[in-house]
C-alpha positions in Angstrom: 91.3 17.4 -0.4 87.8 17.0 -1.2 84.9 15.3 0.5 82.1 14.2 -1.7 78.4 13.3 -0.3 75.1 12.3 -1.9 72.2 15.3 -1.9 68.8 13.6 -0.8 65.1 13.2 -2.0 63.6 15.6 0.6 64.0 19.6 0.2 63.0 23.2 0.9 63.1 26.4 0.3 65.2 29.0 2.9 66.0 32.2 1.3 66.0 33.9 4.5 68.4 32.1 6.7 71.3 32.7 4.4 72.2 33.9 1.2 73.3 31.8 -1.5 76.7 32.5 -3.0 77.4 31.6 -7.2 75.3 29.2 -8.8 76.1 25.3 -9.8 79.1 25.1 -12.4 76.7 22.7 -14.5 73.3 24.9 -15.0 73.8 24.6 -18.5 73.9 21.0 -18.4 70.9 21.6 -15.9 69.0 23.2 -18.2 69.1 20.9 -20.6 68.0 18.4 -18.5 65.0 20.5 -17.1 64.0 20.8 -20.3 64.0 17.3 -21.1 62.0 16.8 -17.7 59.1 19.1 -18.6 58.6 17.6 -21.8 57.9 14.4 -20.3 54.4 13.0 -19.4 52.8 13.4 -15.5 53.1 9.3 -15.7 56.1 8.8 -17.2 57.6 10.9 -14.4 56.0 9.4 -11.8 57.2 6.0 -12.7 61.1 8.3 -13.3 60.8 9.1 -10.1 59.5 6.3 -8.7 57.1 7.8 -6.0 53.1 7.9 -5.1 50.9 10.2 -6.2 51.3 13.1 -3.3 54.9 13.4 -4.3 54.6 13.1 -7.9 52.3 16.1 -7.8 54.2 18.1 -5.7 57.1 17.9 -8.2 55.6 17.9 -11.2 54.4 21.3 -10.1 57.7 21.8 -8.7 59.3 21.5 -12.7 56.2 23.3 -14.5 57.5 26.6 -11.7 61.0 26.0 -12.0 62.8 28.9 -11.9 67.2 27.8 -12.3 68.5 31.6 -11.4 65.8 33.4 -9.1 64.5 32.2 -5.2 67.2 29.8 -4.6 68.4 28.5 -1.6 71.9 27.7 -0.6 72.6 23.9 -1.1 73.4 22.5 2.2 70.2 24.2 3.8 68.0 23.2 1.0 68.5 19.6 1.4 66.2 18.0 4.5 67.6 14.5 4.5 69.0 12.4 7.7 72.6 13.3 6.9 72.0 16.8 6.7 70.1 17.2 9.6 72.9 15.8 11.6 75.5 18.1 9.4 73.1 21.0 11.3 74.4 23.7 8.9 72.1 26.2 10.1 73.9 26.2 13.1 77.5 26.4 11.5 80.3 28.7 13.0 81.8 31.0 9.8 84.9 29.0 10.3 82.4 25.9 9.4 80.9 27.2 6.4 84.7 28.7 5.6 85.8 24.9 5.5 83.2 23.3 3.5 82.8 25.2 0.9 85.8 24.6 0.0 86.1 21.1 0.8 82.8 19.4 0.4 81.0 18.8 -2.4 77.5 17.5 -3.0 76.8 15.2 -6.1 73.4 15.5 -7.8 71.8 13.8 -10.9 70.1 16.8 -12.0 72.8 19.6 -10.8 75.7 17.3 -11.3 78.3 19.0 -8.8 77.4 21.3 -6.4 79.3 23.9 -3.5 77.5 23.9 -0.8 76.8 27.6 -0.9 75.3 27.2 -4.5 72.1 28.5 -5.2 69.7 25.3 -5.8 65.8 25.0 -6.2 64.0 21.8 -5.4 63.8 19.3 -7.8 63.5 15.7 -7.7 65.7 13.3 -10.4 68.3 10.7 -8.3 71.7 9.3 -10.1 70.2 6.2 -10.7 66.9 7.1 -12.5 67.1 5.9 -16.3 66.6 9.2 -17.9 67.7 8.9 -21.6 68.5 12.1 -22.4 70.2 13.5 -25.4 70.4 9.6 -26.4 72.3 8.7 -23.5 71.0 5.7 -21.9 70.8 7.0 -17.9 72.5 10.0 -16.1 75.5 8.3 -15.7 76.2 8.2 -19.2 75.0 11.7 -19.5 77.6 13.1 -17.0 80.6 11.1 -18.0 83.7 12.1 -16.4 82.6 15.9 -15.7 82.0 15.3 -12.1 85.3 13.4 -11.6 86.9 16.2 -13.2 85.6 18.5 -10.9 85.8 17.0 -7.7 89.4 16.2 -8.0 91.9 18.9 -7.0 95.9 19.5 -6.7 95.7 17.4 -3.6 94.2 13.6 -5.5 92.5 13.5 -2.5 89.0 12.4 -2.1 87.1 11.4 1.0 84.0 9.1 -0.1 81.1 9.8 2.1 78.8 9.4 -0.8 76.3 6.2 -1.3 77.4 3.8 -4.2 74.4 5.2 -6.2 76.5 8.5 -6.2 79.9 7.6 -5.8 80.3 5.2 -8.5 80.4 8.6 -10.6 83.5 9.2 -9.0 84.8 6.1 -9.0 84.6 4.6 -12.5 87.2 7.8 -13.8 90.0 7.8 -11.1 93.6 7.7 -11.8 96.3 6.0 -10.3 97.9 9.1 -8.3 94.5 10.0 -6.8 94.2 8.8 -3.3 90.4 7.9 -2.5 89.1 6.8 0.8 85.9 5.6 1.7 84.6 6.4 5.2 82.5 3.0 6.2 80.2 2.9 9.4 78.7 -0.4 10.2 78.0 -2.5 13.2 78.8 -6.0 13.9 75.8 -8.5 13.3 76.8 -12.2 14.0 80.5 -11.9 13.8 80.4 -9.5 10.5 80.2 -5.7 9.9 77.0 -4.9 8.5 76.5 -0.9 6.9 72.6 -0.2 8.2 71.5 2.7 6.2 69.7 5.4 8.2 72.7 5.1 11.0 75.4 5.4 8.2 73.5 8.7 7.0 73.5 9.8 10.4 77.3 9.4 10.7 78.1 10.9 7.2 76.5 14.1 8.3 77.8 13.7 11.5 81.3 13.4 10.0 80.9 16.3 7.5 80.0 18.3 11.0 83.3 17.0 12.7 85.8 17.4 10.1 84.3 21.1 9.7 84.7 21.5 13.6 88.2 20.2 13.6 89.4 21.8 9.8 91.1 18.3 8.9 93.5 18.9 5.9 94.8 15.2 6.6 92.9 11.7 6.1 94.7 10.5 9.5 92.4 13.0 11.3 90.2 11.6 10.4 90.1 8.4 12.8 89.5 10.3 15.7 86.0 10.5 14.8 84.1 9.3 17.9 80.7 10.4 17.9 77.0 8.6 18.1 79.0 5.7 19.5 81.4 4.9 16.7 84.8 3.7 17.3 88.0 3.6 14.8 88.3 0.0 13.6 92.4 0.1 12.7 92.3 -4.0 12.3 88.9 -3.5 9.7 90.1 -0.7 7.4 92.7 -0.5 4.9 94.7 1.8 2.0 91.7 3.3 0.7 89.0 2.6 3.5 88.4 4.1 7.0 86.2 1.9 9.1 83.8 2.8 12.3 82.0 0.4 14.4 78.8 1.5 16.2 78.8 0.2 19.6 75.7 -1.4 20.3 
């Protein structure tokens, strides 16, 4: 079984909290694309990246010192975003970081696939940006079924705790034997169930957090999830989808 989750914009550099272990099964592809990056203009990457000024700067410094094999940090600690700070990796038993590392995986425009205990550096490209690279027309082109290929094990079991952005990379190449749930969270707003994106991020990371607690092996487990005031909605959820329902 494998559970795949979207990386996010905001990152750091930790090399002292934890060591990193192997480095992301893609960095050729990687490098490739870095390349492409740096040989792009400060305002063409701006508008790539679709942020203001401050940030453009940061990262255009960011690619002009990137360095793919030397001060990395471990993937789950080097991404700052909402899920991952309710995740709380850095507080992880070893039992924790046992489970998802081999279970979780974190997709990534610019890295493609990554293990959580891979060595990353900060960049800044999202799934979605129209990069046309090696005459591709965008990055989902460009990565093709490689991250399906990856993702999927023995099991054909895949939890979806990804955005569509991300896991529409997954989702385009699956066969008919794999068995791929999506985790929904959503609260009722006039009679319908309505997703609400900073509390869904909350309870992805929140739900990485409790299946690493609880080593679940089986999807079922799954709907014991009670935390931040979500409940199991048996009647909402289906086959392939496991539904929560904040209680407000």
């Amino acid at each position: 079984m494998k559970i795949i989750l979207s990386p996010a914009k905001k990152m750091n550099t930790d090399t002292d909290t934890l060591e990193y272990d192997g480095l992301p099964v893609f960095l050729d592809q990687t490098e490739g694309i870095l390349k492409w990056l740096k040989a792009q203009s400060h305002d063409y990457l701006q508008k790539l990246w679709g942020c203001n000024d401050k940030i453009a700067e940061q990262n255009f410094r960011r690619l002009n010192e990137m360095d793919l094999r030397k001060n990395l940090t471990p993937a789950i600690l080097s991404y700052e975003g909402i899920a991952y700070r309710y995740m709380a990796p850095a507080v992880f038993e070893d039992s924790s970081f046992d489970y998802v590392q081999e279970h979780l995986r974190i997709l990534s425009g610019f890295y493609g696939v990554l293990k959580p205990m891979d060595g990353v550096t900060p960049y800044r490209l999202e799934m979605q940006a129209k990069a046309s690279i090696d005459g591709k027309q965008d990055l989902y082109e460009l990565w093709g079924s490689r991250l399906y290929q990856e993702v999927i094990d023995d099991s054909h079991v895949i939890i979806n705790l990804a955005s569509k952005e991300y896991s529409k990379c997954i989702e385009k190449y699956l066969k008919t034997d794999d068995k791929y749930i999506t985790v929904t969270f959503g609260e009722m707003v006039k009679g319908k169930l309505v997703t609400k994106g900073t509390y869904a991020k909350m309870a992805r990371g929140e739900m990485v957090r409790f299946m690493a607690e609880n080593q679940i092996e089986d999807p079922e487990q799954i709907k014991r999830f009670d935390r931040l005031g979500y409940v199991y909605r048996e009647d909402l959820s289906g086959e392939g989808e496991i539904v929560f329902e904040r209680m407000v």
